[in-house]
C-alpha positions in Angstrom: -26.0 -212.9 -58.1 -23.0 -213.9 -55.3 -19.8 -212.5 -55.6 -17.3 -215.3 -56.2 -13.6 -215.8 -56.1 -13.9 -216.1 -59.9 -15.9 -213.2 -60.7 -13.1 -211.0 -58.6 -10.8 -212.6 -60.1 -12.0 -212.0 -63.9 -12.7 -208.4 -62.7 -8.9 -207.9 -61.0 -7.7 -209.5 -64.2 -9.4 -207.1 -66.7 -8.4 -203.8 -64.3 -4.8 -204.9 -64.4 -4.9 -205.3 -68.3 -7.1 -201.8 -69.2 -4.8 -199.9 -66.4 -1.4 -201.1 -68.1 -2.4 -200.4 -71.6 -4.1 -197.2 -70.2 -0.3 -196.6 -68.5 1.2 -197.2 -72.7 3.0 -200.6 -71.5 3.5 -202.4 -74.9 1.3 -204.9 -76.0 3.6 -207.5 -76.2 5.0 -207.3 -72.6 1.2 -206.5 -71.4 0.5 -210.1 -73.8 3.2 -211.8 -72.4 1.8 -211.1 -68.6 -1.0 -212.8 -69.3 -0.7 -215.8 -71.2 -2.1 -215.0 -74.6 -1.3 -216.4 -77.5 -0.7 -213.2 -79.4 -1.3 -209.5 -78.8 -4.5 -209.2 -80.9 -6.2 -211.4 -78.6 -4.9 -209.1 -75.7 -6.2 -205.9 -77.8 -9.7 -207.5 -79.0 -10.7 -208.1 -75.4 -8.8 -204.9 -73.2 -8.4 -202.3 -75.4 -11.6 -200.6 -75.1 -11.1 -197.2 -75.0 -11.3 -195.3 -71.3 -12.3 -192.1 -70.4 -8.6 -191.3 -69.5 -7.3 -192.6 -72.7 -9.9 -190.2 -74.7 -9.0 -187.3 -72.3 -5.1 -187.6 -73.1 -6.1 -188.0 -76.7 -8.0 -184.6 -76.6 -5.4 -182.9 -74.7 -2.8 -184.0 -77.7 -4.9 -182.9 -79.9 -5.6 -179.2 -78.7 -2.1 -179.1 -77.8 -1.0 -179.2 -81.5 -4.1 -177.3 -82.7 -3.2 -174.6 -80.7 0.8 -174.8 -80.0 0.2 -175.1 -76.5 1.4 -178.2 -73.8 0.2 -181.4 -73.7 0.4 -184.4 -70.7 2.7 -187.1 -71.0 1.2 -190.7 -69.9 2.8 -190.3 -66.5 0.6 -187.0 -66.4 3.3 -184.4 -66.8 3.5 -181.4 -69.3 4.9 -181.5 -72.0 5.9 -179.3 -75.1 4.3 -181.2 -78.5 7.8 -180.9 -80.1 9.2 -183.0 -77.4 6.2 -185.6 -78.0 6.3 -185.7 -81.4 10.6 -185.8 -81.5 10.8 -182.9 -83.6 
């Protein structure tokens, strides 16, 4: 199969979308960049769920198991009180 401008393209198009919703930019702005409709087009086709999402999931999770830190989407620590606003 040859690599086409299109195929790059679709490919550059999809990274973009999974890395800002991976990055917690809102659906609607991350809809709005690219020309759908509504956002539950946006989430049926990008939302899959990465590696990296699952990870920061985990790490939320263990963090409020066990009272310890967890990462903030820009990757820094961060007490679960201050994540949760409590």
């Amino acid at each position: 199969m040859a690599i086409t401008l299109s195929t790059v393209s679709k490919q550059l198009r999809h990274s973009h979308i999974t890395w800002l919703l991976e990055q917690g930019v809102l659906i609607h702005i991350v809809q709005a960049r690219v020309g759908h409709s509504n956002p539950t087009i946006t989430l049926k086709v990008y939302a899959h769920v990465s590696a990296r999402a699952q990870q920061i999931a985990v790490e939320a999770l263990n963090a409020g198991l066990i009272g310890g830190t967890a990462r903030t989407r820009d990757g820094a620590s961060c007490e679960l009180a201050v994540l949760l606003d409590v």
